[in-house]
C-alpha positions in Angstrom: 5.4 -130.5 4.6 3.3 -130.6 1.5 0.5 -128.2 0.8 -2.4 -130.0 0.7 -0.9 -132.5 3.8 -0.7 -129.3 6.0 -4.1 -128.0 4.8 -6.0 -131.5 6.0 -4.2 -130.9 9.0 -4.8 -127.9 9.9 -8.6 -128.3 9.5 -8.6 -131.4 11.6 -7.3 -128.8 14.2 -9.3 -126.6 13.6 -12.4 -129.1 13.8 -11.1 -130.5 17.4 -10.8 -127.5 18.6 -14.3 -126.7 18.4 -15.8 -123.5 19.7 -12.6 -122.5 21.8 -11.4 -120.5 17.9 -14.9 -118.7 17.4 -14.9 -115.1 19.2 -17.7 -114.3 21.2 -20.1 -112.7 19.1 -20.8 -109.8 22.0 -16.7 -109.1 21.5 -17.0 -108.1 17.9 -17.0 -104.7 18.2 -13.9 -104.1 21.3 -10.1 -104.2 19.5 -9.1 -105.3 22.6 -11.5 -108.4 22.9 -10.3 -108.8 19.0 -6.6 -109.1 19.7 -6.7 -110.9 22.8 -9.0 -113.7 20.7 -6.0 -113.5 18.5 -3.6 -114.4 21.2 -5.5 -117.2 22.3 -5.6 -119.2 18.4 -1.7 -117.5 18.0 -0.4 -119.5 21.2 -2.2 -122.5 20.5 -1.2 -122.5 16.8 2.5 -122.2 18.2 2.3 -124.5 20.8 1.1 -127.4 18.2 3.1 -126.0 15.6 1.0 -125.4 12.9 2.0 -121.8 13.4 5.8 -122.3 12.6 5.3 -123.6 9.3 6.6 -121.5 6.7 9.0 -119.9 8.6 12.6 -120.1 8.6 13.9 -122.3 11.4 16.7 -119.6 12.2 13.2 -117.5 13.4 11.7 -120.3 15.8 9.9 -121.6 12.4 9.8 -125.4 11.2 10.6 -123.7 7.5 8.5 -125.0 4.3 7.4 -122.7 1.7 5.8 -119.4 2.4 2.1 -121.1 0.6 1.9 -122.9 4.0 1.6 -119.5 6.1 -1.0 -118.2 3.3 -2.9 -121.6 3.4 -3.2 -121.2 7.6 -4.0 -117.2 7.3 -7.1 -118.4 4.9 -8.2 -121.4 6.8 -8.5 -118.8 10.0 -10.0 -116.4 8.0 -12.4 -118.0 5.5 -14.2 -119.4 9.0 -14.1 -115.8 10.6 -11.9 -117.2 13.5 -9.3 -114.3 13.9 -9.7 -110.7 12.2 -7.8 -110.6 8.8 -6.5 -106.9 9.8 -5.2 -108.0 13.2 -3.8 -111.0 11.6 -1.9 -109.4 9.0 0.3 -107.5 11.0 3.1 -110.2 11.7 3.1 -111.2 8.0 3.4 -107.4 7.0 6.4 -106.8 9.3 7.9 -109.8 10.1 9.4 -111.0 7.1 11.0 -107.3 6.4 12.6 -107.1 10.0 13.6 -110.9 9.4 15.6 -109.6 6.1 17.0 -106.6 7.5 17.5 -106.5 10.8 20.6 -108.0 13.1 20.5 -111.8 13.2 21.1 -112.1 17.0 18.4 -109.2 17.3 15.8 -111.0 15.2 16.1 -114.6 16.0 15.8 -113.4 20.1 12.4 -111.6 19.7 10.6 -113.4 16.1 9.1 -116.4 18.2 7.6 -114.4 20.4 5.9 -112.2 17.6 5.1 -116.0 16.1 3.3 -117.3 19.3 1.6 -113.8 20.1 3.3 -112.5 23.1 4.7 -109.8 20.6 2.1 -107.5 18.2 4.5 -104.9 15.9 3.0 -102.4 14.0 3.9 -100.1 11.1 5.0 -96.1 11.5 4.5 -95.2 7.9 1.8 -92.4 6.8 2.6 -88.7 8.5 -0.3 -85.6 8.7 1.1 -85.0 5.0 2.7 -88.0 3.6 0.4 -91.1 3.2 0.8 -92.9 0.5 4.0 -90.1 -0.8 6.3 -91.7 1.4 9.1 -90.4 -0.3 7.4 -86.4 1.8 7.9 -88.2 5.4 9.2 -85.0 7.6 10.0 -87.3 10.9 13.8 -87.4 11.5 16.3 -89.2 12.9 19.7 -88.1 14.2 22.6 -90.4 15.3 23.8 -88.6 18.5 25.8 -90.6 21.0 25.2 -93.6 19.8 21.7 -93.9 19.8 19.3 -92.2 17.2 17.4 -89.8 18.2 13.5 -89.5 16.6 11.2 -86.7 16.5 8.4 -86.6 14.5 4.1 -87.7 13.8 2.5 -90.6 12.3 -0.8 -91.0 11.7 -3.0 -94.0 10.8 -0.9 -96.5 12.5 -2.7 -99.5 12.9 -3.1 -101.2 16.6 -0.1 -98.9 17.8 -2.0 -98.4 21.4 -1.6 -102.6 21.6 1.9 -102.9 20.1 4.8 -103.4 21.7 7.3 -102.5 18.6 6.9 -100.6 15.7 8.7 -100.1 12.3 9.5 -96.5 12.3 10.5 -94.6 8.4 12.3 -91.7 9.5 14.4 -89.4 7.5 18.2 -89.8 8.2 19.4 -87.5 5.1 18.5 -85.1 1.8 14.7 -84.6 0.2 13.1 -88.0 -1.3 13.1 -91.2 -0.5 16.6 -92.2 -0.4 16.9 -89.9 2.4 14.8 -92.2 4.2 15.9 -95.2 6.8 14.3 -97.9 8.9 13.9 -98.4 12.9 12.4 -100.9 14.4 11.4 -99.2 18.1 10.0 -100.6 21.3 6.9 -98.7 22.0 7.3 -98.3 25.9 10.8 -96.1 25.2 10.2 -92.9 26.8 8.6 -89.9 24.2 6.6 -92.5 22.1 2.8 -91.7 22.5 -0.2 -93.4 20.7 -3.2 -91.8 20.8 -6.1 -94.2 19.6 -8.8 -92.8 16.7 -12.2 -93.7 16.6 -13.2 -94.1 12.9 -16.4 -93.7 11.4 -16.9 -97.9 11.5 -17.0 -97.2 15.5 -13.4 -98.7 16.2 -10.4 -97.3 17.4 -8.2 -99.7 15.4 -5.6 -96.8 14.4 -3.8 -94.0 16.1 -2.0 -91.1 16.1 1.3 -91.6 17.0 4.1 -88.5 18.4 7.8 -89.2 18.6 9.7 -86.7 21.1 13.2 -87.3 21.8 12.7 -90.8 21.3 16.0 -92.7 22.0 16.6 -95.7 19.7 20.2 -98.0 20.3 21.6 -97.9 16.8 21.6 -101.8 16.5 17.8 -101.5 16.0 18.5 -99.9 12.5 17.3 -101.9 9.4 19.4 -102.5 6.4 21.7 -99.1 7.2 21.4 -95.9 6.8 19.4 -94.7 3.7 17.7 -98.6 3.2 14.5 -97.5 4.2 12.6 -97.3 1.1 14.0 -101.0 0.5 12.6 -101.6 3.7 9.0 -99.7 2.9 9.2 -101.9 -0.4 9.7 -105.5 0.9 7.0 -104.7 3.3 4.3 -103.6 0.6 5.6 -106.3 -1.7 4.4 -108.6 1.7 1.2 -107.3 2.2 0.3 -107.9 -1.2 1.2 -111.3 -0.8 -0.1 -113.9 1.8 -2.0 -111.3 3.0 -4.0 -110.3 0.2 -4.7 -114.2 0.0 -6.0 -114.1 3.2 -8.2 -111.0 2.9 -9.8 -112.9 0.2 -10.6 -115.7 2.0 -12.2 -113.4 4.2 -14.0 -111.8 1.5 -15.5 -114.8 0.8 -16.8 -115.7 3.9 -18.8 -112.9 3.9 -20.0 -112.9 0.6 -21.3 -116.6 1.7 -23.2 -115.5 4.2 -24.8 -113.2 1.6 -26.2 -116.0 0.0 -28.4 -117.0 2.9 -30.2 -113.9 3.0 -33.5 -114.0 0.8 -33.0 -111.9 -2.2 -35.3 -110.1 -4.9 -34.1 -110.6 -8.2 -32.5 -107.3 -9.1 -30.0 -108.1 -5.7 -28.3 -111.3 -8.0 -26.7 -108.8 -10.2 -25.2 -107.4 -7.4 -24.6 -110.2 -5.8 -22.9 -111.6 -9.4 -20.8 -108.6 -10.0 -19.4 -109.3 -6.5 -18.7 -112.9 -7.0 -16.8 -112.4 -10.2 -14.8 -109.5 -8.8 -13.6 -111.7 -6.1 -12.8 -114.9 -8.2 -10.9 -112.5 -10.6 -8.8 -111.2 -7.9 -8.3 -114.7 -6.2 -6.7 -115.8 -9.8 -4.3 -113.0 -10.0 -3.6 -113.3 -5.7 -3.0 -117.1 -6.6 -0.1 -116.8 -9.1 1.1 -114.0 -6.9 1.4 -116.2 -3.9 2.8 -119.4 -6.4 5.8 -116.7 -7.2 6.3 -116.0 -3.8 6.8 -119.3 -3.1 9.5 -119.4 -5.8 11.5 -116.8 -3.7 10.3 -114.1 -6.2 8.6 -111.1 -4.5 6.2 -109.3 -6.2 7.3 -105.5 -7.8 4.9 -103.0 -8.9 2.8 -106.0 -10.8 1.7 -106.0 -7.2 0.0 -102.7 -8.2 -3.2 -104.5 -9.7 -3.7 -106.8 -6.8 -4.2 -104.1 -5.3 -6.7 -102.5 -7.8 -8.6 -105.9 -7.8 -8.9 -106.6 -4.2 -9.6 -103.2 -3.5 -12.8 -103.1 -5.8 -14.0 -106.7 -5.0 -14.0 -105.7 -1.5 -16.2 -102.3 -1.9 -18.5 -104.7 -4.0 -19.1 -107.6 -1.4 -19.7 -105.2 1.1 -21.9 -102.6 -1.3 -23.9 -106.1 -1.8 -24.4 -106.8 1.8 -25.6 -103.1 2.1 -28.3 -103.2 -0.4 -29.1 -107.2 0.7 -29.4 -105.9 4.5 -30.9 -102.4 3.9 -32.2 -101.0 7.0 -30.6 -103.6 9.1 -27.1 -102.3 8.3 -27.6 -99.1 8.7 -29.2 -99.1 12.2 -30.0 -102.2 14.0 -28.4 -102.9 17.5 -27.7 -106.5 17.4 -24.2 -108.0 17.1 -23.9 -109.4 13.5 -25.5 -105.8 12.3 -22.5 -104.0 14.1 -20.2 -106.2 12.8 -21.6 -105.9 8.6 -21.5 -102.1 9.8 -18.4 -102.0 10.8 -16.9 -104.2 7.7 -19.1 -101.8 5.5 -17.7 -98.4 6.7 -14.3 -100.3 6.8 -14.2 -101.2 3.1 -14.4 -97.6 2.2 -10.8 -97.3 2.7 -9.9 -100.4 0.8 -9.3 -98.0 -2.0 -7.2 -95.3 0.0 -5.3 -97.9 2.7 -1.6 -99.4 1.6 -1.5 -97.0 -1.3 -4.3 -95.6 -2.9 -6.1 -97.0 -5.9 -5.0 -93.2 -8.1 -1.1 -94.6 -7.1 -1.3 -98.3 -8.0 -3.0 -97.0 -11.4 -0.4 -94.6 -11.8 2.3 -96.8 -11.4 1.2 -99.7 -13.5 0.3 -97.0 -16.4 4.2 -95.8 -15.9 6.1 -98.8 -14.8 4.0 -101.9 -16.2 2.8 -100.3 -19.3 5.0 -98.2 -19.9 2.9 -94.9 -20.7 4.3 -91.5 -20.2 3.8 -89.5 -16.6 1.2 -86.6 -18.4 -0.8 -86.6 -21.9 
């Protein structure tokens, strides 16, 4: 399947379909009404297949090159039709789990994550170890054969809606190598997740506790001690077709800036916006053409990041200033929703590593500049 062939059709789709994609507008602000929208377009991507493109055909997928699976992400999201947070979460974990984990294991459960009978999220950040994964203090001890995992995680994205989750626990010594990789059904007995209502007025992540929690040692990833290979592969993912995404969604919004009647001194904000996003859409777009060569991004990654991170706090700083007043307080649905995105895109530079770690590591590792002055 050829890029552009698969594009046309997916928008032809898309245009058939008709209203039975767009979420109901009074839905916006529920999680729940959020992913069970999701479920809907997932099944009914699967079920005509534009959903298996891009994937392996070993993992239910018609294969193709991973561009396909960014090209469907940003034709959902540029029209607003699924959440780009919610519908990152199988391209952030699935690819990892497909690598690493047991090929009888994966190839059972990965078409159900495809169609959306399966949502996974990811156990990462801990009360003191966020973006220093290498601090994690959960463990993990084989006993009887099964691992045993005790431990918190905090800021664990949809967990109260998941039905697995990639777990980093620590299997040995200090650091990362210490560290290994579970993937863990959330209904085993001792997992909690306790939903956390942010300041945006969601309860998109959680708290999560681990007490006793039995996990049959086949569900390990890559062996003991791989998981800060596992942690990589996964960031190097997210900055990938998902970034690609995110900008699409980016962009939808900022379009929607453009209808709203603007004073003069709003088109340099409005200017600085636009040119943050295009800049990061050129970098995103050789990132995704060497992805599609096989080659995952390394700590290059790092200023996708950066750029994405400060294009988003501008679109949204943009709509704040456009929509004064209405932003801040008015009760209708599309003012929840530019709230919401608004208090959201505060954590674009703290979320998936924060922007004071990607500068550190491309001043170390791409530039080559020493640790202190």
């Amino acid at each position: 399947m050829q890029v552009d062939d698969f594009r046309a059709g997916v928008r032809a789709w898309i245009e058939e379909c008709g209203a039975d994609l767009v979420p109901a507008a009074e839905n916006t602000d529920s999680v729940d009404a959020q992913l069970d929208h999701q479920r809907h377009v997932q099944r009914r991507l699967f079920d005509v297949g534009w959903m298996r493109w891009g994937w392996p055909q070993r993992l239910g997928g018609y294969g193709g090159s991973p561009t396909l699976r960014a090209v469907l992400g940003e034709e959902l999201t540029s029209r607003a039709l699924v959440h780009t947070a919610s519908w990152s979460m199988h391209e952030v974990l699935g690819p990892a789990v497909a690598e690493f984990g047991l090929p009888e294991m994966v190839e059972e459960m990965f078409p159900r994550l495809l169609r959306g009978d399966e949502f996974w999220c990811q156990g990462f950040s801990e009360p003191e170890a966020g973006s220093d994964l290498g601090s994690l203090r959960t463990t993990a001890q084989l006993i009887g054969g099964n691992w045993v995992i005790n431990g918190e995680k905090l800021w664990t994205s949809f967990a109260h809606h998941a039905n697995r989750c990639v777990v980093l626990a620590r299997t040995g010594g200090g650091g990362s190598r210490g560290i290994s990789a579970f993937l863990v059904d959330m209904d085993t007995p001792g997992v909690t997740a306790s939903p956390l209502r942010t300041m945006a007025n969601v309860d998109e992540f959680c708290s999560m506790s681990f007490v006793d929690v039995k996990v049959p040692a086949h569900r390990l990833l890559g062996g003991v001690g791989a998981g800060w290979r596992v942690a990589q592969h996964i960031l190097s993912c997210e900055r990938g077709t998902i970034f690609w995404q995110r900008g699409a969604w980016l962009g939808h919004h900022l379009g929607l800036l453009l209808e709203v009647p603007t004073a003069m001194q709003s088109h340099r904000a409005l200017g600085e916006a636009f040119q943050l996003l295009w800049a990061f859409r050129a970098t995103s777009k050789a990132t995704q053409e060497r992805i599609a060569q096989g080659d995952l991004p390394g700590p290059e990654a790092s200023v996708d990041k950066i750029m994405i991170a400060a294009a988003e706090q501008a679109v949204f700083d943009t709509a704040r200033e456009l929509l004064r007043g209405d932003l801040e307080i008015a009760d209708t649905p599309a003012a929840r929703t530019w709230r919401r995105e608004w208090a959201y895109s505060r954590a674009a530079s703290i979320y998936g590593g924060t922007s004071e770690i990607q500068k550190d590591i491309v001043a170390s590792r791409l530039l080559g500049l020493p640790r202190s002055a």
